[in-house]
FIPA-248929 format. One line per 4 residues: number of its first residue (from 0); for each residue y, z, x of N, C-alpha, C, O. Coordinates in steps of 0.2 Angstrom, whole numbers, plus 5000, padded with zeros to 4 digits. Layout:
BEGIN
NUM	Y Z X Y Z X Y Z X Y Z X | ...
//
This chain:
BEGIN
0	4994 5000 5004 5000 5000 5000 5006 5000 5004 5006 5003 5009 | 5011 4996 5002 5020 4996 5004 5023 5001 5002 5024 5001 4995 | 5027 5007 5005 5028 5011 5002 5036 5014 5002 5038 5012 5008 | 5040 5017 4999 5046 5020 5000 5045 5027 5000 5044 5031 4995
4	5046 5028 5006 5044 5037 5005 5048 5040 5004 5045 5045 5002 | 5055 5041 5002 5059 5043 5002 5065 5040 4996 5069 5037 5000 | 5066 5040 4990 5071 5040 4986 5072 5045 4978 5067 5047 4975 | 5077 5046 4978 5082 5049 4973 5080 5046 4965 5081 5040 4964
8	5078 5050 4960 5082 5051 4951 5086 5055 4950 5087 5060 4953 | 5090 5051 4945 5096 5057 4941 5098 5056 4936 5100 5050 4934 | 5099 5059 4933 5103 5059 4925 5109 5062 4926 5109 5068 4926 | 5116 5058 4927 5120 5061 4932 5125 5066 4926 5127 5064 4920
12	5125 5072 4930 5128 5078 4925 5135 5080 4932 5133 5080 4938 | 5140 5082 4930 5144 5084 4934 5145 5090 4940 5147 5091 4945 | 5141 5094 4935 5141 5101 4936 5137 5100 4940 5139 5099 4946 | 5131 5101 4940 5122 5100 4942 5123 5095 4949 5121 5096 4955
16	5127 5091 4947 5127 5084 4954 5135 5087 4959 5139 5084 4963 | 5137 5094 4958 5143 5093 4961 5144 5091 4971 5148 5092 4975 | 5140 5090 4972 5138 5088 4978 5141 5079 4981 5143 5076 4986 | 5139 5077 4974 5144 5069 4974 5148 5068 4972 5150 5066 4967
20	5155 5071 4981 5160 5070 4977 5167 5064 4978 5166 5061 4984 | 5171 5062 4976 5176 5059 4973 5174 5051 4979 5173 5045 4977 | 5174 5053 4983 5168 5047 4989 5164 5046 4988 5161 5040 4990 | 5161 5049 4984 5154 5046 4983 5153 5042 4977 5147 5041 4976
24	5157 5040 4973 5159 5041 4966 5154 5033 4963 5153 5031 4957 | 5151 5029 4968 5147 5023 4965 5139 5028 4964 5134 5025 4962 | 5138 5037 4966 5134 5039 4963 5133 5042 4957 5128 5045 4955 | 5139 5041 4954 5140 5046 4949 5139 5042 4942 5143 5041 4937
28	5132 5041 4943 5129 5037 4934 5122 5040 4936 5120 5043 4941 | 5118 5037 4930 5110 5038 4929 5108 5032 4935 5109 5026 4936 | 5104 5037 4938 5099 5031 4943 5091 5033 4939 5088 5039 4938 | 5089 5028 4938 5082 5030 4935 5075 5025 4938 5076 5021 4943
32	5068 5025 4935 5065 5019 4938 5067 5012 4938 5068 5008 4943 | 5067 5011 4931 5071 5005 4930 5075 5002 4934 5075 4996 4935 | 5080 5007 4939 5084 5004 4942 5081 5004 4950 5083 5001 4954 | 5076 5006 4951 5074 5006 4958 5069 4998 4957 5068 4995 4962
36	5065 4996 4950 5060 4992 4951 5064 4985 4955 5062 4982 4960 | 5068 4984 4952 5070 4978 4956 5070 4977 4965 5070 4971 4968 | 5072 4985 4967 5072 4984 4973 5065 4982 4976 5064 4977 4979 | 5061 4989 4973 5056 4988 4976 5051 4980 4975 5047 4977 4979
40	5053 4978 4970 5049 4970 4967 5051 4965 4976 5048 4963 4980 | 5057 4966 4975 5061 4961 4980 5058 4961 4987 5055 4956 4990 | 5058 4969 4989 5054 4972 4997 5046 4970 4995 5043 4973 4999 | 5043 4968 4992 5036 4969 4993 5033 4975 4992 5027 4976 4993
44	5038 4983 4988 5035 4988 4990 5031 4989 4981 5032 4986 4975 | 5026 4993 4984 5019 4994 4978 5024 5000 4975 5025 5000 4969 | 5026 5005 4978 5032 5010 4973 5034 5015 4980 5035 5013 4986 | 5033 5021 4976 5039 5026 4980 5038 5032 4980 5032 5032 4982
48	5041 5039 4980 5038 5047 4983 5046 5047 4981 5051 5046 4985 | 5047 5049 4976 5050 5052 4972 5054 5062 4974 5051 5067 4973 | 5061 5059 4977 5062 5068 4981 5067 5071 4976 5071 5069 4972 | 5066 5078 4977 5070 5083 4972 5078 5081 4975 5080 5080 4981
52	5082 5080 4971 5090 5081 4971 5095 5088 4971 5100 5090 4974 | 5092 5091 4967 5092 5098 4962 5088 5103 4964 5082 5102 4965 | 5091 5108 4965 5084 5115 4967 5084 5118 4960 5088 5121 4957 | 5077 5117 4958 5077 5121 4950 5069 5117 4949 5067 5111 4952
56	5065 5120 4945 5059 5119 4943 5059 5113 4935 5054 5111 4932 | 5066 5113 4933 5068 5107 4930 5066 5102 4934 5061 5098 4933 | 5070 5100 4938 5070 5094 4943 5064 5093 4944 5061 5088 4942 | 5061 5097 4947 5054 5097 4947 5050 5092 4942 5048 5086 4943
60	5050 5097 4935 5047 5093 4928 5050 5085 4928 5047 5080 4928 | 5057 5087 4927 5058 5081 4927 5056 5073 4931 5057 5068 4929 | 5054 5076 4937 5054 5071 4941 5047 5069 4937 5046 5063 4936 | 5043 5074 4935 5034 5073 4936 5033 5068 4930 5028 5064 4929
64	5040 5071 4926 5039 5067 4917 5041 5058 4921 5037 5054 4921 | 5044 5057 4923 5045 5052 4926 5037 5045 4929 5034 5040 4927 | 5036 5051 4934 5031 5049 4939 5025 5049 4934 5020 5046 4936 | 5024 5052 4928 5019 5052 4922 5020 5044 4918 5015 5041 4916
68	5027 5042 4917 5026 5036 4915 5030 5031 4918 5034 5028 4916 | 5028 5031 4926 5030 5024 4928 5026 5026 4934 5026 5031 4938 | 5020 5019 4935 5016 5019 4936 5019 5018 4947 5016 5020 4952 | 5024 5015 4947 5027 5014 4954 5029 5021 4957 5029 5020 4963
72	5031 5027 4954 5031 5033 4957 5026 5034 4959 5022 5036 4954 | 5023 5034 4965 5016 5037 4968 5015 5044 4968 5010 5047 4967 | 5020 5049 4971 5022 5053 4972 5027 5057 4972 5031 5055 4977 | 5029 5065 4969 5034 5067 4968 5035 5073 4975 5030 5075 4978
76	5039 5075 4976 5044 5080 4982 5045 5085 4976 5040 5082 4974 | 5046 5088 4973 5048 5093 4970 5053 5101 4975 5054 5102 4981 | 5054 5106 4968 5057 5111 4972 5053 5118 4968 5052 5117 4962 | 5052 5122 4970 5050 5129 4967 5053 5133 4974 5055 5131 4979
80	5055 5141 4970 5058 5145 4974 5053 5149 4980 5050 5154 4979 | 5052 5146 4984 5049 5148 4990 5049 5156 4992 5045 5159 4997 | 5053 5158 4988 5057 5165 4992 5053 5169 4986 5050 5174 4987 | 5052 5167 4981 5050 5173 4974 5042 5175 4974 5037 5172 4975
84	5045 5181 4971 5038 5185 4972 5033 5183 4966 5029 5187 4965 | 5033 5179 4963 5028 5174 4959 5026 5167 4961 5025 5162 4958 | 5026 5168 4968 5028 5160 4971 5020 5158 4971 5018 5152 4971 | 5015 5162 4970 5007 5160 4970 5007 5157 4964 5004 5152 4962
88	5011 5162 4958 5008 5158 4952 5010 5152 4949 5007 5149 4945 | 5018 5152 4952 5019 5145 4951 5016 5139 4956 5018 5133 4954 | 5013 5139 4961 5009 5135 4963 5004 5133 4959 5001 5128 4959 | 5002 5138 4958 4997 5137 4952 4996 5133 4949 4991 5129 4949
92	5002 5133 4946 5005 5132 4938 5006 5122 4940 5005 5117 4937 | 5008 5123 4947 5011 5114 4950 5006 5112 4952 5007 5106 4954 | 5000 5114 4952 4995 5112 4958 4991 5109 4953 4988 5104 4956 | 4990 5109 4947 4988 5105 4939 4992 5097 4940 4989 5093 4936
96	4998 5093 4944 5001 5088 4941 4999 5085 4948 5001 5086 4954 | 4994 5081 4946 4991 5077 4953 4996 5070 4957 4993 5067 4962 | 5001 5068 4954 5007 5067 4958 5011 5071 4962 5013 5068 4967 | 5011 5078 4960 5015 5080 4966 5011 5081 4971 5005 5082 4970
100	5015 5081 4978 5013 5078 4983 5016 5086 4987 5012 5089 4991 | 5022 5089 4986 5025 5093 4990 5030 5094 4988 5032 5092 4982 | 5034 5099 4994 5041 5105 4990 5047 5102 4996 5046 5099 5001 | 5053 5103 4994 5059 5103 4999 5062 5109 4996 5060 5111 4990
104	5066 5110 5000 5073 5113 4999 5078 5113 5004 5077 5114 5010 | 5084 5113 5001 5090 5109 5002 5092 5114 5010 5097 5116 5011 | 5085 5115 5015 5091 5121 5021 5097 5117 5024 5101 5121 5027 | 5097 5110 5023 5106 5109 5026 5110 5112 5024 5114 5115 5028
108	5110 5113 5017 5116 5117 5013 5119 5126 5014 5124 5129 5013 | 5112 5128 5017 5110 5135 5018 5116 5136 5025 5117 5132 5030 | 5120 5142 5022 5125 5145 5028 5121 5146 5034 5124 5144 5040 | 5114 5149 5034 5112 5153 5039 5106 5147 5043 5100 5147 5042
112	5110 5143 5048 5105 5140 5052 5101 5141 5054 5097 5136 5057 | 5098 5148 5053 5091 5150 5055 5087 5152 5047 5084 5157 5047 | 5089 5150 5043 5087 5153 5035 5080 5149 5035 5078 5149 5029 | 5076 5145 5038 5070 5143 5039 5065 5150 5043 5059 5151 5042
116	5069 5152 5046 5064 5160 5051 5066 5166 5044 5064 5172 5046 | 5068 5165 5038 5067 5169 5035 5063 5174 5031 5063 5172 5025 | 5060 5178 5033 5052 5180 5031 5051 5180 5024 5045 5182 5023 | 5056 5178 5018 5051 5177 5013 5051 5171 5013 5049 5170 5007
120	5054 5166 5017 5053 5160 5015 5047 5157 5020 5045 5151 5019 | 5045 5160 5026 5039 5159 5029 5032 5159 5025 5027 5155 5023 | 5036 5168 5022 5028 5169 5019 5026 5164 5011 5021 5163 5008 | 5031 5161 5010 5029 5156 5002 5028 5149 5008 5024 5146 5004
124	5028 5146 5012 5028 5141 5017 5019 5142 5019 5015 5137 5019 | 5017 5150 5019 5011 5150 5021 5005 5148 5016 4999 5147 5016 | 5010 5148 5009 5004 5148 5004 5003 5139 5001 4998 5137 4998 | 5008 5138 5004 5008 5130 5002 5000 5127 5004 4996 5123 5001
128	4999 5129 5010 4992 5125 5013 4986 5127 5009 4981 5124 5010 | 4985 5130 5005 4980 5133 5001 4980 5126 4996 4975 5122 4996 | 4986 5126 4993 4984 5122 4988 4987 5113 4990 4989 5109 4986 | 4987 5111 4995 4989 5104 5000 4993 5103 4999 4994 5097 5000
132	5000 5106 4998 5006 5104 4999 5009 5103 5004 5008 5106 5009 | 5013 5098 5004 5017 5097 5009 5025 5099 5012 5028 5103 5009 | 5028 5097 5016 5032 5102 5016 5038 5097 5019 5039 5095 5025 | 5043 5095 5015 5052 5090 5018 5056 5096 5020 5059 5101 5017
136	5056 5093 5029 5060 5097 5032 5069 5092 5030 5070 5086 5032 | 5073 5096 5027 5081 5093 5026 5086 5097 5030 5088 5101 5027 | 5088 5096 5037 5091 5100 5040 5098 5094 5044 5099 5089 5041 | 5103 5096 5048 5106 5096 5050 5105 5097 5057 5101 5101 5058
140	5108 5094 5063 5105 5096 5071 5106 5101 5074 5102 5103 5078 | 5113 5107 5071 5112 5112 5071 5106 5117 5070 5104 5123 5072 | 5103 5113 5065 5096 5119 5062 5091 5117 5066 5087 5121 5066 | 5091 5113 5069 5084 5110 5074 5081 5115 5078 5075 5115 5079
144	5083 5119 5081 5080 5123 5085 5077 5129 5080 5073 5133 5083 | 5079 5130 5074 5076 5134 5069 5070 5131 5070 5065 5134 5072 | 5070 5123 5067 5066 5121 5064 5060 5120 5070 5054 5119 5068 | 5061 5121 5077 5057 5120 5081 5050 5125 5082 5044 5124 5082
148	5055 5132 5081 5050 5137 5078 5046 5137 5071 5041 5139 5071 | 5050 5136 5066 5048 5138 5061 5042 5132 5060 5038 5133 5055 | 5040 5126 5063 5035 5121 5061 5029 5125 5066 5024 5128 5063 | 5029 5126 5074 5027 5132 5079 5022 5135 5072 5016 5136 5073
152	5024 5137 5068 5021 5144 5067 5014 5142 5060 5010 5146 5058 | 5015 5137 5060 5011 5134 5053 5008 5126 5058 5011 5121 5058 | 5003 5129 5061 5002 5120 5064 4996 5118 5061 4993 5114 5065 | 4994 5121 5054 4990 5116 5049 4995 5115 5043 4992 5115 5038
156	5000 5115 5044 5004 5113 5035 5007 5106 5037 5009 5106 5043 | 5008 5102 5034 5010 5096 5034 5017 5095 5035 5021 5096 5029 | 5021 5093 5041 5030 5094 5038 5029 5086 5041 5025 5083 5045 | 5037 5082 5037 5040 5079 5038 5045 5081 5038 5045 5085 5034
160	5051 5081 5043 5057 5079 5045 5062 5071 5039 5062 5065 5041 | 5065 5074 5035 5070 5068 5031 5073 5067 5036 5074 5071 5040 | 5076 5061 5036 5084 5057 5038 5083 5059 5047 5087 5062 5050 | 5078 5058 5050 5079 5059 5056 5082 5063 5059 5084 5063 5064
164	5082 5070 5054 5086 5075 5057 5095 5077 5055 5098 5082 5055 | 5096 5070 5053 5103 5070 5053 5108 5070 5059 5112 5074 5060 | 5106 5064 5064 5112 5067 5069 5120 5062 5067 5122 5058 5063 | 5124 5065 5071 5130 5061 5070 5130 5056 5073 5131 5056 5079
168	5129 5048 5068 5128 5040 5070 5133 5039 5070 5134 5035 5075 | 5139 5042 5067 5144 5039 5066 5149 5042 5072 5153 5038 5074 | 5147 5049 5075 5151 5052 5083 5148 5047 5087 5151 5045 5092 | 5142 5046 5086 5138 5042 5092 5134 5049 5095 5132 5048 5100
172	5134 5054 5092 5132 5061 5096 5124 5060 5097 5120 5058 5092 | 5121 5061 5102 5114 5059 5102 5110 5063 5106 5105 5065 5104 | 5114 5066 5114 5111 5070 5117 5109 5076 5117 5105 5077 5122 | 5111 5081 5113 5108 5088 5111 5102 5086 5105 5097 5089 5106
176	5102 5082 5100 5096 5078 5095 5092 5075 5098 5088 5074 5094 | 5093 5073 5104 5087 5069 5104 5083 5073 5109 5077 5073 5109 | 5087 5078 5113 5081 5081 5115 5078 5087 5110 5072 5089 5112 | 5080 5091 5104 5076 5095 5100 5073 5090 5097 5067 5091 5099
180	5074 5085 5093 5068 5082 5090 5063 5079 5094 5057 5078 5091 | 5064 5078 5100 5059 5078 5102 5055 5083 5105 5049 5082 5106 | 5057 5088 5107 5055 5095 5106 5051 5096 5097 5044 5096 5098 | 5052 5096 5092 5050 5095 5086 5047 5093 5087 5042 5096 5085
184	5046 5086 5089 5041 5080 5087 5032 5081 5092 5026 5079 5091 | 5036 5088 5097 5028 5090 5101 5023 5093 5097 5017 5094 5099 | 5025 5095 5091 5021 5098 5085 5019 5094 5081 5023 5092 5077 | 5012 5091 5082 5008 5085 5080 5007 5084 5072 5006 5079 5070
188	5008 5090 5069 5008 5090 5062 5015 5087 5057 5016 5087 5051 | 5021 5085 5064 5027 5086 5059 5026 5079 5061 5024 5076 5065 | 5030 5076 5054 5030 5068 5054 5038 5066 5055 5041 5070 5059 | 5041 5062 5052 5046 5059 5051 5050 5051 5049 5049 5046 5051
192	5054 5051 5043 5056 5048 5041 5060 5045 5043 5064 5048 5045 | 5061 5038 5044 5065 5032 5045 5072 5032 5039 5073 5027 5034 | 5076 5037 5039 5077 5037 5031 5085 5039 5031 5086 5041 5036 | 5089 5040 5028 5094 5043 5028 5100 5043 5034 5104 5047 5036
196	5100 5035 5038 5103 5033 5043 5112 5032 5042 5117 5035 5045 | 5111 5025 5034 5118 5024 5034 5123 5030 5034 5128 5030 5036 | 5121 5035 5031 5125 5042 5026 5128 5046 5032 5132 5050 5032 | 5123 5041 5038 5125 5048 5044 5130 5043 5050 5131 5046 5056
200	5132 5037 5047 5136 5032 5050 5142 5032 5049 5144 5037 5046 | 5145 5027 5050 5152 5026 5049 5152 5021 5041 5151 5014 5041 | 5152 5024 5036 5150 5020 5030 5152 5014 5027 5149 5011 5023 | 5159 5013 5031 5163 5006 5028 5163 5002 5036 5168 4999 5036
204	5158 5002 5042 5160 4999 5045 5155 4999 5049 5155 4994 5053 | 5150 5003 5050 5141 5003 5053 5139 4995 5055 5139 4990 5052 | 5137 4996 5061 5133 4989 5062 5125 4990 5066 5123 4993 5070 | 5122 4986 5062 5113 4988 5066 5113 4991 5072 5110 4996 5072
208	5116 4988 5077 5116 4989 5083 5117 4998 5084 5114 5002 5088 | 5121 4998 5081 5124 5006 5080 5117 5012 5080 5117 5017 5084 | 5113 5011 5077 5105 5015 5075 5100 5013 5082 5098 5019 5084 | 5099 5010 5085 5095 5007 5089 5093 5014 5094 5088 5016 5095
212	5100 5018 5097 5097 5022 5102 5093 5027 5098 5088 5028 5100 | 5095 5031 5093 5090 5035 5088 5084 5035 5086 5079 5039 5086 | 5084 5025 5085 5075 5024 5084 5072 5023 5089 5066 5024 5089 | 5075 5021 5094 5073 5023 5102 5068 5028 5102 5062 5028 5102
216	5072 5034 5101 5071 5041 5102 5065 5043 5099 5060 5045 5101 | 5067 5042 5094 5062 5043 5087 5053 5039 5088 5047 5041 5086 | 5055 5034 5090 5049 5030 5092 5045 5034 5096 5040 5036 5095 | 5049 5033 5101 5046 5037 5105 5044 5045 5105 5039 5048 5107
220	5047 5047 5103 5045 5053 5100 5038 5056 5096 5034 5060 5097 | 5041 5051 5091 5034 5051 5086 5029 5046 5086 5023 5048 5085 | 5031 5040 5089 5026 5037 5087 5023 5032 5082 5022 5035 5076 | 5021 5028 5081 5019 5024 5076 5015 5028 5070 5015 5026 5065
224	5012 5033 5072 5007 5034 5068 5012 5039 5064 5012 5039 5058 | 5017 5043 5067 5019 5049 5062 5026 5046 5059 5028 5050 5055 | 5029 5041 5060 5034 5039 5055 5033 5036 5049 5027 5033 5048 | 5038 5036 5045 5038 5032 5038 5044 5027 5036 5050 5029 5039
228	5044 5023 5032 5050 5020 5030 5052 5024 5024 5048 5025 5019 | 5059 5025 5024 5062 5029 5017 5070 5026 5013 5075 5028 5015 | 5069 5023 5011 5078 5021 5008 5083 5025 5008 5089 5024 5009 | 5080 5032 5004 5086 5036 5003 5093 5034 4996 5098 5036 4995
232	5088 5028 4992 5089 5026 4986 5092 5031 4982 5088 5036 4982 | 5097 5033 4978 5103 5028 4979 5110 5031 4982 5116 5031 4981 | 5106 5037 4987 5114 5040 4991 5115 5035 4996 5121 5034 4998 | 5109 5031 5000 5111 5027 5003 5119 5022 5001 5123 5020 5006
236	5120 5020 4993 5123 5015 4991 5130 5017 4993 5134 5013 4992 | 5133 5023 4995 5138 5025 5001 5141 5022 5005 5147 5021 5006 | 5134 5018 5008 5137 5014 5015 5133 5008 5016 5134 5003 5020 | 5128 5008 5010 5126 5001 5010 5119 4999 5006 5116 5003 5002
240	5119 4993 5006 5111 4991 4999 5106 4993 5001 5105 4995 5007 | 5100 4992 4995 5095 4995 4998 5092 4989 5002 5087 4989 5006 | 5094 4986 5002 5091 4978 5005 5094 4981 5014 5090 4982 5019 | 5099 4981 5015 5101 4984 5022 5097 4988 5025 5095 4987 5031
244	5096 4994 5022 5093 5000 5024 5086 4996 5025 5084 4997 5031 | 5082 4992 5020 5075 4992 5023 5076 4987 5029 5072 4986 5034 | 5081 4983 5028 5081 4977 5034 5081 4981 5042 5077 4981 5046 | 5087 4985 5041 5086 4990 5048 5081 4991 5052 5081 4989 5058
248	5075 4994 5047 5069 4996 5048 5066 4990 5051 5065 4989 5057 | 5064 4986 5045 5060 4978 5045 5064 4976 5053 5059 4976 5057 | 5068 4975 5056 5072 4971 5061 5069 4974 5068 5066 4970 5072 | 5070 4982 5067 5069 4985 5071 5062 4985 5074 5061 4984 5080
252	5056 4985 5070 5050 4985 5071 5046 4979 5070 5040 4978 5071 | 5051 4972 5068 5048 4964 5071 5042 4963 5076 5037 4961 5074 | 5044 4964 5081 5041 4965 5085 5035 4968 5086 5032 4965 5090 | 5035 4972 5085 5027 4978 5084 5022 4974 5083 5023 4968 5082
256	5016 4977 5084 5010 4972 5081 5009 4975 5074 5011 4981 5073 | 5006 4971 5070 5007 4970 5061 5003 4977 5060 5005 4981 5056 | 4998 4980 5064 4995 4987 5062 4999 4994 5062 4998 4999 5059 | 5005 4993 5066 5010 4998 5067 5015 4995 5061 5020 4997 5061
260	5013 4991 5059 5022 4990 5054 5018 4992 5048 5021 4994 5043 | 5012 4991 5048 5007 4994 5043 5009 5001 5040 5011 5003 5035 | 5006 5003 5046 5007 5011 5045 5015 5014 5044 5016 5018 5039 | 5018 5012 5047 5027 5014 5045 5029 5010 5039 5035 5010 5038
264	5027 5006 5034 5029 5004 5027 5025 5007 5023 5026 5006 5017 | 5018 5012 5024 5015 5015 5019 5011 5019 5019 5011 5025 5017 | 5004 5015 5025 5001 5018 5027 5001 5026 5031 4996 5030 5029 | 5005 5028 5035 5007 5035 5034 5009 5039 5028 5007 5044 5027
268	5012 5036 5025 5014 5038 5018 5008 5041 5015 5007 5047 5013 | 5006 5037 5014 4999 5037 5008 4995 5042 5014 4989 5040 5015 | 4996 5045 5016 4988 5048 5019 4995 5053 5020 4992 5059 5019 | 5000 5055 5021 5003 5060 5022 5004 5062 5015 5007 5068 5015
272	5004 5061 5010 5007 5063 5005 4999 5062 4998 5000 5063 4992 | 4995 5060 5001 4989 5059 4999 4991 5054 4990 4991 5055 4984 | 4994 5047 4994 4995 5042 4989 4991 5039 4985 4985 5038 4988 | 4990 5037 4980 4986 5033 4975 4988 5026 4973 4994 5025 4970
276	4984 5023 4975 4986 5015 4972 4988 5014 4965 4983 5014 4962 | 4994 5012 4962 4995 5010 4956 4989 5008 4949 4985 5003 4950 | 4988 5011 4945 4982 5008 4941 4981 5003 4938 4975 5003 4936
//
């Protein structure tokens, strides 16, 4: 399967979405399946892995009610509170909806940089592997040396790393990121997404060339086997189409032999995220 590991739903509310603001303003409508199928028809892709927007157990349903009737949702990302002293039984409770795939939470947003080493959010992190969940690491480069510990300490739970990390594409800042992520990436269980590039560029003015030293890093880093291709569908639409963001990728990796472009358009996907082919 062809896959988009990473893109966005929303039924856009003000309140709920205040994170998209006045710049960001071509996100502020309903993005639903219907509007992703065209993409994916165009790219060749079989569908998607469906990520939480919203932290709330709503989002969650919502997403699954989606991925229940559209058969191109392969798989959902969801949120439950990690930190709550009933976090077993709501796994419980999620571990019934055989699309979902795994949990995020938003730690970019989190004031405390190391809020990843927080001991009730370890111990809901430890219960995950019980029942296959996986785990979207969303950080900022700031957080990376959290993050280098806190993957360290669970080296059977499945993590990806979203958006490369987030380094600043747009300062050109590359040399304190590229050596944690690669520190990061020595922990054979963390993957990594090809995902979330333009948002971290200069939006009205980014040129391919611009990305090149990151996937450098990244490549090498990880490796063919633990990256994925992700759009970042429709926050990418910021800084550019979804047709640009997959070109990026597709440009970059021309040259590879067809079994590594395999595995980075799905093939990891589907085995990290334990995908199912459309019925």
């Amino acid at each position: 399967m062809r896959v988009d590991a990473h893109q966005h739903f929303w039924r856009y509310q003000r309140e709920k979405h205040d994170w998209i603001t006045d710049q960001m303003s071509v996100l502020k409508r309903d993005f639903l399946p219907q509007d992703l199928e065209p993409h994916l028809t165009r790219n060749a892709l079989d569908g998607s892995v469906a990520v939480q927007a919203d932290q709330s157990e709503q989002e969650t349903l919502f997403l699954l009610e989606l991925a229940e009737n559209c058969a191109r949702i392969l798989g959902v990302v969801g949120w439950v509170d990690l930190r709550a002293d009933n976090l077993s039984e709501r796994l419980e409770f999620f571990s019934q909806f055989t699309k979902l795939s795994g949990f995020r939470h938003v730690v970019q947003s989190e004031p405390d940089d190391r809020f990843l080493l927080d001991p009730r959010f370890l111990r809901g992190i430890a219960r995950l592997e019980k029942f296959g969940f996986t785990y979207d690491v969303l950080i900022f480069p700031k957080q990376l040396p959290a993050a280098i510990e806190f993957t360290e300490k669970f080296p059977a739970q499945k993590f990806v790393v979203d958006h490369i990390a987030k380094p600043s594409i747009r300062e050109l800042q590359i040399d304190g990121w590229s050596g944690q992520i690669r520190a990061l990436a020595s922990n054979p269980n963390v993957l990594c997404k090809l995902s979330g590039m333009v948002t971290e560029a200069n939006w009205s003015g980014w040129r391919p060339e611009d990305f090149t030293p990151y996937l450098d890093v990244v490549f090498d880093a990880f490796g063919p086997d633990r990256l994925m291709f992700g759009s970042d569908w429709p926050v990418c639409l910021v800084a550019g189409t979804y047709d640009e963001v997959y070109e990026l990728v597709v440009s970059y990796t021309r040259a590879f032999p067809e079994i590594d472009r395999v595995k980075i358009f799905g093939d990891n996907a589907v085995k990290f995220y334990g995908l199912e082919r459309p019925g």
